[in-house]
Every structure is written in structure tokens, then in C-alpha cells.
TORVEXVEX-478301 format. One line per field, with one value per residue (C-alpha): residue number from 1; residue in one letter; x, y, z. Coordinates in nm, 2 decimals. Layout:
<sites>
num = (NUM:...) $
residuo = (a:...) $
px = (X:...) $
py = (Y:...) $
pz = (Z:...) $
</sites>
This chain:
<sites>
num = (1:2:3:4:5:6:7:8:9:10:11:12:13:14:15:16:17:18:19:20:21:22:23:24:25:26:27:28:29:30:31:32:33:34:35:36:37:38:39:40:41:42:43:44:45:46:47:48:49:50:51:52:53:54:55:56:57:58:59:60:61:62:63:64:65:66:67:68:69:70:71:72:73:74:75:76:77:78:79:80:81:82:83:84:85:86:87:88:89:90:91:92:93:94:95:96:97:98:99:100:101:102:103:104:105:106:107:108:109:110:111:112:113:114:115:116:117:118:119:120:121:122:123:124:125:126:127:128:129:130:131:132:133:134:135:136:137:138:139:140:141:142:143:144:145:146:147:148:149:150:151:152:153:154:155:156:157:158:159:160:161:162:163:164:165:166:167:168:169:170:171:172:173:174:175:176:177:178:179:180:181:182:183:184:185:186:187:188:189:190:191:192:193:194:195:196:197:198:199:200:201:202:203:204:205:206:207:208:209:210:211:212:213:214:215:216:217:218:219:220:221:222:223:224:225:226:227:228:229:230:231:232:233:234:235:236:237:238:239:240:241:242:243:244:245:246:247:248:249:250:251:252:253:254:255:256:257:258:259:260:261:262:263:264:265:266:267:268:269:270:271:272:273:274:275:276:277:278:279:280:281:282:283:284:285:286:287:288:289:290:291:292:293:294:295:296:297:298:299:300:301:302:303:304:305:306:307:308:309:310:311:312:313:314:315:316:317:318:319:320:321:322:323:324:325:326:327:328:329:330:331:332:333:334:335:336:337:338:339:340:341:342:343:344:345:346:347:348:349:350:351:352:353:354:355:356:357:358:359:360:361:362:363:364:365:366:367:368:369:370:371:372:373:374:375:376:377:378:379:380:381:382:383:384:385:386:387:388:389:390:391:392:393:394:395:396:397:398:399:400:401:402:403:404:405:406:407:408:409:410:411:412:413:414:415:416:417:418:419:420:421:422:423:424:425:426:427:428:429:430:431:432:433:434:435:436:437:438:439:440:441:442:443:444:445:446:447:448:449:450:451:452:453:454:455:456:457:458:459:460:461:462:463:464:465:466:467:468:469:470:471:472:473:474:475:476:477:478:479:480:481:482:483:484:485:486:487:488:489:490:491:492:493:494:495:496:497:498:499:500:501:502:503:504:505:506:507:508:509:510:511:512:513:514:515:516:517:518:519:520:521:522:523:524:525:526:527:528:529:530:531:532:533) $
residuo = (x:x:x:x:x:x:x:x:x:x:x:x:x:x:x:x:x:x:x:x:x:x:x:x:x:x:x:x:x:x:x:x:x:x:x:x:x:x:x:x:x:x:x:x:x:x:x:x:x:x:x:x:x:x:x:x:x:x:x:x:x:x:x:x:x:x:x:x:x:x:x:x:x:x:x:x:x:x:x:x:x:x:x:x:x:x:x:x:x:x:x:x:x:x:x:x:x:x:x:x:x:x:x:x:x:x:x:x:x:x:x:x:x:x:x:x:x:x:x:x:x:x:x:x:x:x:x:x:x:x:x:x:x:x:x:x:x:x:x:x:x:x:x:x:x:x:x:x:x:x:x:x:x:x:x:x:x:x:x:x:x:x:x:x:x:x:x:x:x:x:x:x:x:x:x:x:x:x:x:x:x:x:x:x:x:x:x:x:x:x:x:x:x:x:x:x:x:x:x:x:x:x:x:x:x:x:x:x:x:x:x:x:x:x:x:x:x:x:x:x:x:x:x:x:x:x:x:x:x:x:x:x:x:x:x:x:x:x:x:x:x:x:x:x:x:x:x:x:x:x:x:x:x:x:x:x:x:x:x:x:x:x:x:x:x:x:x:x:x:x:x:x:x:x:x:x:x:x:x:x:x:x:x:x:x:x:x:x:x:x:x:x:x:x:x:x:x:x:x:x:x:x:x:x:x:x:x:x:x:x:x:x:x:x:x:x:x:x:x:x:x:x:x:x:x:x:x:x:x:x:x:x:x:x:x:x:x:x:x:x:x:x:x:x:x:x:x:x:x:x:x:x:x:x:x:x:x:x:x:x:x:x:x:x:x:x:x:x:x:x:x:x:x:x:x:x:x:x:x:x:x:x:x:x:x:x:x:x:x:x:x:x:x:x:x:x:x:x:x:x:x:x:x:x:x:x:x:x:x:x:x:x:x:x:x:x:x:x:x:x:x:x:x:x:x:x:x:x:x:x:x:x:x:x:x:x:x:x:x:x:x:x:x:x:x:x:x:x:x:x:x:x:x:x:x:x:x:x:x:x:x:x:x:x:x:x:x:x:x:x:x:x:x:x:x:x:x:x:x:x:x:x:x:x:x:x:x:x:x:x:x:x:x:x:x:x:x:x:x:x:x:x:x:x:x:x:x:x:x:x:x:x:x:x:x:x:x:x:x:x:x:x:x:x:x:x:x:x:x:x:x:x:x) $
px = (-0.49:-0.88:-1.11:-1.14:-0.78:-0.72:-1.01:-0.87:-0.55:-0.66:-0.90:-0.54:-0.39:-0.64:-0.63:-0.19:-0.24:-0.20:-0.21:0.10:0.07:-0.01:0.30:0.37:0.30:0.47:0.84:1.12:1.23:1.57:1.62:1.76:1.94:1.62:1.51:1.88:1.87:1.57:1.68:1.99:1.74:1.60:1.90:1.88:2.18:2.38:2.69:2.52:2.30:2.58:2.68:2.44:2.65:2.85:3.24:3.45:3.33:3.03:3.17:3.20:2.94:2.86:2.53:2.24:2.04:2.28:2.37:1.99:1.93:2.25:2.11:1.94:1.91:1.63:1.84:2.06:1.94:1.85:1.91:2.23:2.31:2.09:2.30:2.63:2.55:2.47:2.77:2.98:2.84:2.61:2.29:1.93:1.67:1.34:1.26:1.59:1.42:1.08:1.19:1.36:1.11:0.91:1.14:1.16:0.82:0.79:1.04:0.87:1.17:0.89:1.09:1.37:1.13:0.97:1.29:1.36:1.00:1.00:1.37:1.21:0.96:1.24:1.39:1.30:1.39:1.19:0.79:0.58:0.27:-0.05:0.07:0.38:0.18:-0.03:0.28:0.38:0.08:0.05:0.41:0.33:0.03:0.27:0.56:0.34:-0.01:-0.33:-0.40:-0.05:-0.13:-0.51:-0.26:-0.09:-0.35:-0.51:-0.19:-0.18:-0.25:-0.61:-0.47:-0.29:-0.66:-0.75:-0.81:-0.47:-0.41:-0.78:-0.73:-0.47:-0.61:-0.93:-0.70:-0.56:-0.90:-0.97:-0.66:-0.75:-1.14:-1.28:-1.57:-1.75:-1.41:-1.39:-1.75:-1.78:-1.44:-1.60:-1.93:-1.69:-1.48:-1.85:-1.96:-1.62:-1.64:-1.33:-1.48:-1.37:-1.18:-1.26:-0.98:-1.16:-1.44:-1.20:-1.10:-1.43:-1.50:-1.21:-1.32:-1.71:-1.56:-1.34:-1.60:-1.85:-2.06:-2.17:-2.47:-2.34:-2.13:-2.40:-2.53:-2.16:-2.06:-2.39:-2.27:-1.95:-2.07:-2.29:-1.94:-1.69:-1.63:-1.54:-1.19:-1.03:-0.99:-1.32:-1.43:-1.24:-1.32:-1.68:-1.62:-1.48:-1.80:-1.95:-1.71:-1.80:-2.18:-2.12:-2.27:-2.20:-2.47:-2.34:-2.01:-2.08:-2.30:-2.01:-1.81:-2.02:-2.05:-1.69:-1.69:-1.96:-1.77:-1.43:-1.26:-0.96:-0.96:-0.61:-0.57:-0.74:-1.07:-1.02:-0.83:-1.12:-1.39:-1.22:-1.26:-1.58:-1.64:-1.45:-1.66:-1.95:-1.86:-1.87:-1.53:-1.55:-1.64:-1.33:-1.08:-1.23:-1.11:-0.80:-0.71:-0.82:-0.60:-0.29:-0.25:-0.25:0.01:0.37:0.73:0.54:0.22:0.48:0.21:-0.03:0.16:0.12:-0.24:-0.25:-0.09:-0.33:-0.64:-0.57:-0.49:-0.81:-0.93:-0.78:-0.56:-0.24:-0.10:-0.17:0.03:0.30:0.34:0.27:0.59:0.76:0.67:0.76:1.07:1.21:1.07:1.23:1.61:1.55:1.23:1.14:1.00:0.66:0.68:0.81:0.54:0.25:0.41:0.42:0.10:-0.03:0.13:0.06:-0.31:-0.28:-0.15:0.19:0.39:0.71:0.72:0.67:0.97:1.15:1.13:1.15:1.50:1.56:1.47:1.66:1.99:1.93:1.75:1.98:1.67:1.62:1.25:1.05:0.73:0.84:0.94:0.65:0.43:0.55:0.56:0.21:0.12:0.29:0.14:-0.23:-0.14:-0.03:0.28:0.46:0.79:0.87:0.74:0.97:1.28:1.20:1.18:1.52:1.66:1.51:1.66:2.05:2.01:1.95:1.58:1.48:1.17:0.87:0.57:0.37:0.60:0.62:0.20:0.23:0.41:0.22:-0.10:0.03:0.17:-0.16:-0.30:-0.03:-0.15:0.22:0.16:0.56:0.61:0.30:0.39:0.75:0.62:0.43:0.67:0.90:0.67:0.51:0.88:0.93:0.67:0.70:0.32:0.09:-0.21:-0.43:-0.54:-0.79:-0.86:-0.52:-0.58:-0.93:-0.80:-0.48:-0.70:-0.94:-0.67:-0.52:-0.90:-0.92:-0.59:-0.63:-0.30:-0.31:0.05:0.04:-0.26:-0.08:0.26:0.01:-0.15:0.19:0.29:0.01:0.02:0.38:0.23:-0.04:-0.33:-0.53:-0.94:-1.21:-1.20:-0.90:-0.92:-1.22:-1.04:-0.76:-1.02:-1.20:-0.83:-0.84:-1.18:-1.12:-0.79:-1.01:-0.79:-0.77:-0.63:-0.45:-0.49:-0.74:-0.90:-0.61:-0.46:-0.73:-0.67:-0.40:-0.46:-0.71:-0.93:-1.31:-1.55:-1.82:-2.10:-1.88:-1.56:-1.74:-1.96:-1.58:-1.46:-1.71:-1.68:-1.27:-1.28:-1.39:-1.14:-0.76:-0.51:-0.27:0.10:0.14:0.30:0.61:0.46:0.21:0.41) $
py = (0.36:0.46:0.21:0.25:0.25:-0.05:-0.25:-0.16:-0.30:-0.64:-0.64:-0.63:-0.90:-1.18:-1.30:-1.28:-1.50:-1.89:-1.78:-1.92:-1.65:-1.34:-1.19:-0.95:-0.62:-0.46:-0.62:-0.45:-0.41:-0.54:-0.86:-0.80:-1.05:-1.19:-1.36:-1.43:-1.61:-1.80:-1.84:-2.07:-2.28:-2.37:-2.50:-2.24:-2.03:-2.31:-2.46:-2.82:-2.70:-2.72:-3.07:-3.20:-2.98:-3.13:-3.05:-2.84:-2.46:-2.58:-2.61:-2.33:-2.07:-1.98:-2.09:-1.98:-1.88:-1.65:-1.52:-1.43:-1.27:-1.07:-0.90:-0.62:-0.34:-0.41:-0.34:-0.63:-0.94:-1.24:-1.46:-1.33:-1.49:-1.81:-1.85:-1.81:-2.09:-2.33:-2.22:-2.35:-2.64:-2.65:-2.79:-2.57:-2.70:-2.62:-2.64:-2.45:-2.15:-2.19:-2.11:-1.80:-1.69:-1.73:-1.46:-1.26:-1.19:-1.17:-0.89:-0.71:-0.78:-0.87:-0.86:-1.07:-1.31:-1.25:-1.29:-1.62:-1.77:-1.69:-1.86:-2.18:-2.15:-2.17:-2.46:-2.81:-2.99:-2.83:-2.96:-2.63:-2.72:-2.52:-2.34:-2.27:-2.03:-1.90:-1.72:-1.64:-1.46:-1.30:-1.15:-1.03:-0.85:-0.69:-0.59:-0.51:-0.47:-0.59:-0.60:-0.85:-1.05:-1.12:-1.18:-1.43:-1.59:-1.60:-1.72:-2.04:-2.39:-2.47:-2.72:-2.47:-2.27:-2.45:-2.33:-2.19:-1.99:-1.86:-1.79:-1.58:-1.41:-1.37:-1.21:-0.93:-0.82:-0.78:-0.57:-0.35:-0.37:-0.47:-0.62:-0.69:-0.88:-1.07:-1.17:-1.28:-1.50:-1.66:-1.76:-1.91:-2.08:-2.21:-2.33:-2.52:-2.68:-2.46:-2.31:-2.61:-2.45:-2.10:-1.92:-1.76:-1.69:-1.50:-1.29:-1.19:-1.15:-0.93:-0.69:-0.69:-0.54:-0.29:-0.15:-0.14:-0.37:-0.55:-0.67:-0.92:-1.07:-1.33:-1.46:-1.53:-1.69:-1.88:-2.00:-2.08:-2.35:-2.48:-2.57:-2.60:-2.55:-2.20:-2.16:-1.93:-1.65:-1.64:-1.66:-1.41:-1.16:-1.20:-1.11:-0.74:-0.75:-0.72:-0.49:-0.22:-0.26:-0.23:-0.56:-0.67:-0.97:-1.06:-1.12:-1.31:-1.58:-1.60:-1.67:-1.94:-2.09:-2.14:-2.34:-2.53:-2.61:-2.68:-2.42:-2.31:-1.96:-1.73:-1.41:-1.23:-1.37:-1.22:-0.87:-0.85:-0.91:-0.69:-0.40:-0.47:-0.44:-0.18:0.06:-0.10:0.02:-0.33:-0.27:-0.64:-0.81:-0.63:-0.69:-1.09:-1.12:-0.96:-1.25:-1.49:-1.26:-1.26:-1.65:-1.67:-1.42:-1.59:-1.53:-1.67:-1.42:-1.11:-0.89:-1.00:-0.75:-0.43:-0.49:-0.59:-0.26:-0.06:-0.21:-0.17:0.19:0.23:0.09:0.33:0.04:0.24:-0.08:-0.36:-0.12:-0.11:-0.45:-0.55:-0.39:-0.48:-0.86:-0.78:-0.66:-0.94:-1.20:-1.04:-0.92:-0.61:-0.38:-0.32:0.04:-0.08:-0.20:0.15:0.36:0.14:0.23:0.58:0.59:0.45:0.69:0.97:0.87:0.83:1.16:0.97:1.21:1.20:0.84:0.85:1.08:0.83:0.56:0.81:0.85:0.43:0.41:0.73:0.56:0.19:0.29:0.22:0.34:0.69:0.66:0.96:0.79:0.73:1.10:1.24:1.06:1.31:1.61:1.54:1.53:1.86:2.01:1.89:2.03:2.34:2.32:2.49:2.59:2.25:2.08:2.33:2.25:1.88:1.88:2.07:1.79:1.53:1.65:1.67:1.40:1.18:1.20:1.27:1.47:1.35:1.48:1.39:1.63:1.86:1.85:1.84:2.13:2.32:2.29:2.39:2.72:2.76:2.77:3.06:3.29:3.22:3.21:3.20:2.94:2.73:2.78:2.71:2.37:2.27:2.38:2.15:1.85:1.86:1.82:1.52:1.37:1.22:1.20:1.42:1.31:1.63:1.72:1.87:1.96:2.15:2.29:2.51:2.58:2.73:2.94:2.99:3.15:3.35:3.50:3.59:3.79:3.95:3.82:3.80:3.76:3.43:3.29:3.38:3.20:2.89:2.87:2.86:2.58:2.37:2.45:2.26:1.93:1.95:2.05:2.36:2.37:2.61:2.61:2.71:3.03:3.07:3.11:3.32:3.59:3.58:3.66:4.01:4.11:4.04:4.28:4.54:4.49:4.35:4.08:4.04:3.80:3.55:3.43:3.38:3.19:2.97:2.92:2.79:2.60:2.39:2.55:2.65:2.96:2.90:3.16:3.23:3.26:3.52:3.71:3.71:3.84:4.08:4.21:4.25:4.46:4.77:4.75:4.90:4.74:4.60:4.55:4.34:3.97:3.88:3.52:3.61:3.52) $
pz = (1.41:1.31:1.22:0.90:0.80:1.00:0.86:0.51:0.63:0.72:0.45:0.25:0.48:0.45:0.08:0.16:0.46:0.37:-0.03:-0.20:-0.50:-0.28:-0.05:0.19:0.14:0.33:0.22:0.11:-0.32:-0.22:-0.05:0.34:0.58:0.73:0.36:0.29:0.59:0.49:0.23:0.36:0.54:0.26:0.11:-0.21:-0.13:0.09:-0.09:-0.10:-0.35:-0.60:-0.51:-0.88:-1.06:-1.34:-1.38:-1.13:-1.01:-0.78:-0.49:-0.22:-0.16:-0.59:-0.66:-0.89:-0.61:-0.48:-0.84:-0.95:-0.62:-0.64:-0.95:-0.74:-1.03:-1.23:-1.53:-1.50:-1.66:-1.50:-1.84:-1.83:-1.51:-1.61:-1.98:-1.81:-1.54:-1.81:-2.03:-1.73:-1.73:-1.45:-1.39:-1.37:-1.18:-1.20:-0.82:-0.76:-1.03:-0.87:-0.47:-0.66:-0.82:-0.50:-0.28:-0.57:-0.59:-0.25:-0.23:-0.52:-0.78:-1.05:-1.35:-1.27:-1.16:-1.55:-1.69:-1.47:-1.61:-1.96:-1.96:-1.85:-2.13:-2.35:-2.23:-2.40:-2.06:-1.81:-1.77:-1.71:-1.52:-1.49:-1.22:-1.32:-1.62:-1.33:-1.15:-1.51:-1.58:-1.26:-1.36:-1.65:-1.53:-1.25:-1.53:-1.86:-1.77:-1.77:-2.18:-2.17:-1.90:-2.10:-2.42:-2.22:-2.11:-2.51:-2.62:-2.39:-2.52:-2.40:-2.16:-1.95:-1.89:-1.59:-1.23:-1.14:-1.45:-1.49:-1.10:-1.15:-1.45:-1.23:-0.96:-1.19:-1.24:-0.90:-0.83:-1.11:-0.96:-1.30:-1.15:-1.50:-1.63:-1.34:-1.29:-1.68:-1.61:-1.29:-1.54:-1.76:-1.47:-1.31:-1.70:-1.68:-1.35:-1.24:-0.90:-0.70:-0.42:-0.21:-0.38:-0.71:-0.42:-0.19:-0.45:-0.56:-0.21:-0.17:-0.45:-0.37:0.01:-0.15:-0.37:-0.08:-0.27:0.03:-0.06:-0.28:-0.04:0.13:-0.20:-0.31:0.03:-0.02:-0.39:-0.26:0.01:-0.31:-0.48:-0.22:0.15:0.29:0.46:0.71:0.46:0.35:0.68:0.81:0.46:0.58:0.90:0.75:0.55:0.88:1.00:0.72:0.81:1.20:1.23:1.55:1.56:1.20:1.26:1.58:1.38:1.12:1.43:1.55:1.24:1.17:1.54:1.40:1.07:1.27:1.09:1.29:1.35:1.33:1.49:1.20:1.28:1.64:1.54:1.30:1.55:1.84:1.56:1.57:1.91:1.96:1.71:1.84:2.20:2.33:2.54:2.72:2.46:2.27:2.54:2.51:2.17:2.24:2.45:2.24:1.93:2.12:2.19:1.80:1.77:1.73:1.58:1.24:1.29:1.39:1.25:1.47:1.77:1.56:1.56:1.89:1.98:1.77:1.91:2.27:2.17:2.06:2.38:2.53:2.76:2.77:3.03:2.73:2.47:2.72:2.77:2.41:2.28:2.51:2.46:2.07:2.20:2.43:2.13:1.86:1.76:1.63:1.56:1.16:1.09:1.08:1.45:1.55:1.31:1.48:1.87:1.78:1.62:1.90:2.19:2.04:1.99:2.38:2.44:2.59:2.37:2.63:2.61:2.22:2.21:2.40:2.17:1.82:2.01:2.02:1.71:1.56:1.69:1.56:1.18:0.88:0.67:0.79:0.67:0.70:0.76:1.13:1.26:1.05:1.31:1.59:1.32:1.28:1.64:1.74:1.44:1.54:1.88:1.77:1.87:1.60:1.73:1.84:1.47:1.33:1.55:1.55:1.13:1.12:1.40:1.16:0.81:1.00:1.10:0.78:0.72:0.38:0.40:0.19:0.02:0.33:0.56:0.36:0.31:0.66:0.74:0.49:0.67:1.00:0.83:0.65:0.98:1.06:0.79:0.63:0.28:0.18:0.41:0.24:-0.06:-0.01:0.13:-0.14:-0.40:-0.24:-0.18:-0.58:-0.67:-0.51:-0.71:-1.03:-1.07:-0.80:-0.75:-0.64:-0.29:-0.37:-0.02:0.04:-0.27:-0.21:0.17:0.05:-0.25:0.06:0.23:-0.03:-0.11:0.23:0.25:-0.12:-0.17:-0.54:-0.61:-0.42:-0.57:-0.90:-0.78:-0.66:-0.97:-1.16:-0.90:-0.99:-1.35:-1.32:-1.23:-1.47:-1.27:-1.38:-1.36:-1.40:-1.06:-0.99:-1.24:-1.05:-0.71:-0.86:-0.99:-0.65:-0.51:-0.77:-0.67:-0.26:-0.37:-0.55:-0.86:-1.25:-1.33:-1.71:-2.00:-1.81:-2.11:-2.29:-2.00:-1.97:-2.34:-2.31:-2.01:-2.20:-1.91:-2.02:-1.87:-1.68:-1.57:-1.23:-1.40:-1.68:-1.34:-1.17:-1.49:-1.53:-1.20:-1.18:-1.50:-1.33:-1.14:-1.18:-1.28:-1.04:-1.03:-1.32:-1.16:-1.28:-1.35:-1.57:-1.90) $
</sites>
């Protein structure tokens, strides 16, 4: 894993870790064994919880838990569910609606979890506190957007706007990087003596990093110690501040400052600094906060072994990998997706691809999930290492076996035929991958190479097929007309009804599209395309 992506993954990480309102992010939509299991230790699913009920029907395993985390499809109402429990005469309790809402939201389902919140709003015998409206709101932002999450917050008696809900309000504009929003609430929360705890800080912290600000990241951790006392997260978000400026002596006094300040440090602080060293070349001083990474890593920090993987990868320790996956493997049952993406990512990077193979293999015959995100870490190596024939033969092994392909193999495979010269081939790719896609968001990059390639070859029947393609998912620029007319006059030949294509493209002229247009009309005209309509 490069640096970059991996600093942008803990950067992700930290404001989750210890946060009770932000969850894994890396969860699945529908709840799996593991949370149903934890979900039985904590009483919410096992048949005692039905003991308070009143009447008969709450005995055996039928409980509220296990009905509102049945729902699944979004469709299906949770007040349903909640109306017919009372109907039969049972009791709802708020603590028992609270722990579901927690896994819900931790699994994603955000609108069941809505549904379950604005119920209790409705109900005369359940006490909402301040934070119960901050989990509300931050549901609300997730479900309806940002303009009805500020609504909700308007709407709320003034003495529900205190820390937790202006927190979470604060929060949403951070996700949505509206850094004027977000530092006007934090004026509003300092005029109201609301900035008591490192939270709102962490989050503006968390922004400021993502936005490369990082030059207002000293004077906030300085206003922060003003008002309250930093903790881990904050910590360990300064220490990524560091990371982005390659500043090794930086993060080191951060580290010796938390020492000073007692503040017990996780295996983030360590998997941070370790990236550190690692771009800064410092290899012992690396493989030191490796060691002090791993003793932090448990069956609670599972994460922590991915990154521990990925970092001595980097390293270039092929002997630590080894051994780290396989400690993974005798700690845990069974190996998510993630775990297998991060090995693979890893061997490959080493140039172990026979050993890589080995474990694609394992993990082909123990997936339920078939998800393509694993396999196209192989299909990208063999395609970087131009080894076409076997990408080929290993995509067509991959789709028999169950493996959906997805816009990034077919992007993939696309490149590798681009490289080839085999414009069908691309074009078939693409034309496959943009209809996966609901919404595409342009490559621009895959877009000029392929035009690139098409220019070169004079191959103006597939530059006007490409531009057809990418009319369909509504993305047609000067640019692009630009590229198709330098296609007709590498060809030597005409092209028809530009201007009124651009037209009606919405698409304007300028002075190289009217030179190119200028300079293709002396030109015969070609074989008229089928696709021009």
C-alpha cells in the first residue's frame, strides 16, 4: 500500500477509533454473524430480554431486537415492526432502541435507524436527552442531507443545542468539507462555552488535514489545550499532520509530548509514525515502531494486522509479512476480504506473485462474497507486468467462477489493451464498465490516452463510437470535439455536422476546435459513420 493512500486511510480511522457516534467503515450494509453474535452478548437478541414483557408471546427467541434487525430491505418499515410489538402488548425500551440503533448505524442501515429515532420522538413515555438528538441529526444528515439535518437542528428546542447536538451538526460539515459552516458553528460553540472536550477539535482537525490546510493545524491544537486537554485522537491526527509534511522531527516531539502528558498511545500513534519513517528512509527507526505497533495490536484492534502487513511491505521485510498473516490466521476464525486484499496487495508489491496466487486460491475456495476487489489485485499485477495472456485467462477463470466484474476491471483491462493498440477490445471494456455505473465520474486521464490513441491510428470511426460512449453518460467537452477533429485530420478526411453536434451537445467552439475545423474541410469526405445521427 503507498503512502499516501495509507496515510489517507488512517487519517479515516482515527476520529472512528474510541468515538461512540463514528463506526467502522469498512462494515458491511447487512448485518453478518459476527454483529449477531455481538449482539447476543449483549443481551439484545437473547430471549431474556423479553422476560419485562407484559402478557404471554415473550418468551422464546422473538424479541424487538431481532425483529428491527431482521428488516434488511430498506423498504420495509421499521415503525411497522415497532407499532406491532406494542399492539401485542409488549414493552419498548429505550436502551433496548438505543443498542439498535447503535449496530444499525454501524452496519450502514441509516434509515431504519431514522425510522427507529423519530418513533421515539413520538412517544410521550420515552425522555430524549441531548444526545439522543445528536444521533438523530447525524441520521438525518446521512438519509436527507445536509439542508435537513441544519432544519433539524433549527427546529430543536434551545435546550437540546448543547455540545452533543452542535457536535454532530459540526461533524456533518466536516464530512461535506464546508470549512466556513463549520468554523462559524465552532465561534458560536466557543461564545457558548460548548468547546469543553477534544471532540469538536478532532473534527476540525480532521478536515483542516484533508484539505491540506496544514498550517492551521498548530494554532488549533494550541486553542484546544487552552480549553481542554488533547487525547489520543488528537494526538494521533497531529501526528498525520506531520506525516503529510514529512516531518520527521515533528512527529517525534508530538510523540514525546504525549509521554510527557501520560497519554496512552494505541497502535495508530505507532502505524502512524512507522509511515513516517518509512517515507523518511529511516528503516530502524521504522522497524522500532513496528514493534512497539504490534504489541498494541489485539482480537479488539484486528485492523491493526493489515497495517502491520502493509508497512513491512513497504519495508521491503518479506519474513515479517509472512509471519504477520500468519499470526492473523492462527488468532482468528476466518479471514474477511479486507485481510486477503491487504496480503495480496502486499505480495504482489513484493514481487512474491507465486505465493500471492497461492493464497487468491485459499481465498477463492472459502469467499461466500465473490468480491471483485480481491482477484483484481492479481489482474492488475499481470497487467503492469505485461503479462497479457495470463490477465486474460485469469479474468475469464475469475468471471466462471462467480466474480462479477466491476468498473475497476473492466478500467483495468482497458488499459492493458490500450497498451496493445486494440481499440475494439478498449472500447468494448469501457462500454461495459460505464454501464455498470449509475453515475460515472470521468477519468479524465483514460479518456485523452484512449483519444491519444485513436489520433495516432487515424481511426476515426472509433473516436466517433468513443464519443457516442461517453455522450451516454453525459460527458461531452470542447475537448473532446477537439480530439475527434484531430482524429479526421490525422485520417486526411471531413468530418460531418460538427457544429451542429456540438449544438446539441451544449458543447461551445474554441479557436482550436474552429483552426481543426478549418483545416478538416479541405479535406474529402469520408465514409459517413453509422453513428453520426
Amino acid at each position: 500500500m503507498c503512502f499516501e493512500m495509507m496515510t489517507h486511510k488512517i487519517v479515516d480511522m482515527l476520529l472512528a477509533h474510541r468515538l461512540c457516534h463514528l463506526f467502522p467503515t469498512f462494515a458491511r450494509v447487512f448485518l453478518t454473524r459476527r454483529a449477531y453474535s455481538s449482539l447476543l452478548t449483549d443481551n439484545l437478541l437473547s430471549p431474556s430480554a423479553t422476560k419485562s414483557t407484559r402478557g404471554h408471546g415473550g418468551g422464546g427467541s422473538d424479541t424487538l431486537g431481532r425483529r428491527l434487525l431482521s428488516l434488511i430491505y430498506p423498504k420495509r418499515s421499521a415503525v411497522v415492526v415497532l407499532r406491532k410489538w406494542a399492539e401485542e402488548g409488549k414493552r419498548v425500551q429505550k436502551y433496548q432502541l438505543n443498542r439498535v440503533v447503535r449496530e444499525l448505524r454501524k452496519y450502514k442501515r441509516f434509515k431504519h435507524a431514522l425510522e427507529i429515532c423519530e418513533w421515539m420522538t413520538t412517544q410521550p413515555d420515552i425522555k430524549l436527552l441531548p444526545g439522543d438528538y445528536a444521533v438523530h441529526l447525524d441520521l438525518v444528515a446521512k438519509v436527507r442531507g445536509l439542508a435537513s439535518a441544519e432544519k433539524f437542528f433549527e427546529d430543536l428546542p434551545e435546550r437540546m443545542k448543547g455540545q452533543s447536538t452542535c457536535t454532530a451538526l459540526l461533524h456533518t460539515y466536516v464530512q461535506s468539507e464546508l470549512s466556513n459552516k463549520a468554523e462559524s458553528l465552532m465561534e458560536e460553540m466557543s461564545i457558548h462555552g460548548l468547546l469543553r472536550c477534544p471532540l469538536p477539535y478532532n473534527h476540525m482537525l480532521t478536515l483542516y488535514i484533508s484539505k491540506g490546510e496544514l498550517d492551521k493545524v498548530p494554532k488549533l491544537v494550541k486553542e484546544l489545550k487552552r480549553n481542554t486537554k488533547p487525547d489520543v485522537v488528537t494526538y494521533n491526527l497531529w501526528l498525520s499532520a506531520c506525516a503529510k509534511k514529512d516531518d520527521v522531527m515533528g512527529a517525534e516531539e508530538v510523540l514525546r509530548e504525549m509521554e510527557k502528558e501520560k497519554i496512552t498511545t494505541d497502535w495508530i500513534t505507532y502505524s502512524m509514525l512507522a509511515t513516517i519513517y518509512i517515507k523518511a528512509v529511516c528503516s530502524e527507526k521504522a522497524k522500532e515502531a513496528l514493534v512497539e505497533m504490534e504489541k498494541r495490536a489485539s482480537r479488539k484492534e484486528r485492523a491493526a494486522y493489515c497495517s502491520l502487513i502493509s508497512l513491512h511491505a513497504s519495508l521491503s521485510d518479506k519474513e515479517n509479512v509472512y509471519r504477520i498473516w500468519n499470526k492473523i490466521k492462527s488468532t482468528f476464525r476466518k479471514m474477511s476480504d479486507v485481510e486477503y486484499k491487504c496480503i495480496l496487495s502486499s505480495l504482489t508489491k513484493l514481487g512474491d506473485i507465486e505465493e500471492a496466487e497461492s493464497i487468491y486460491s485459499e481465498w477463492e475456495s472459502v469467499s461466500g462474497t465473490r468480491d471483485s476487489r480481491v482477484p483484481n489485485i492479481l489482474l492488475g499485477y499481470y497487467i503492469k507486468n505485461d503479462m497479457m495472456d495470463k490477465a486474460e485467462n485469469f479474468h475469464e477463470h475469475t468471471v466462471q467462477t462467480g466474480v462479477k466484474p466491476s468498473y475497476t476491471t473492466w478500467e483495468l483491462l482497458a488499459w492493458s489493451y490500450l497498451s496493445k493498440k486494440r481499440i475494439d477490445k478498449v472500447l468494448h471494456c469501457l462500454k461495459n464498465a460505464f454501464s455498470i455505473l449509475e453515475k460515472w465520474e470521468p477519468n479524465v486521464g483514460i479518456i485523452r490516452a484512449v483519444f491519444s490513441k485513436l489520433e495516432m491510428m487515424g481511426d476515426v470511426e472509433g473516436a466517433e463510437q468513443f464519443l457516442v460512449m461517453l455522450r451516454d453518460v453525459g460527458y461531452v467537452t470542447t475537448e473532446i470535439y477537439n480530439s475527434l477533429l484531430r482524429t479526421y485530420a490525422k485520417a486526411g478526411k471531413m468530418p460531418l455536422i460538427v457544429a451542429e453536434r456540438m449544438k446539441k451537445d451544449g458543447v461551445q467552439m474554441d479557436e482550436e476546435t474552429r483552426g481543426l475545423l478549418r483545416l478538416t474541410s479541405k479535406f474529402c469526405i469520408g465514409g459517413v459513420s453509422t453513428l453520426i445521427s
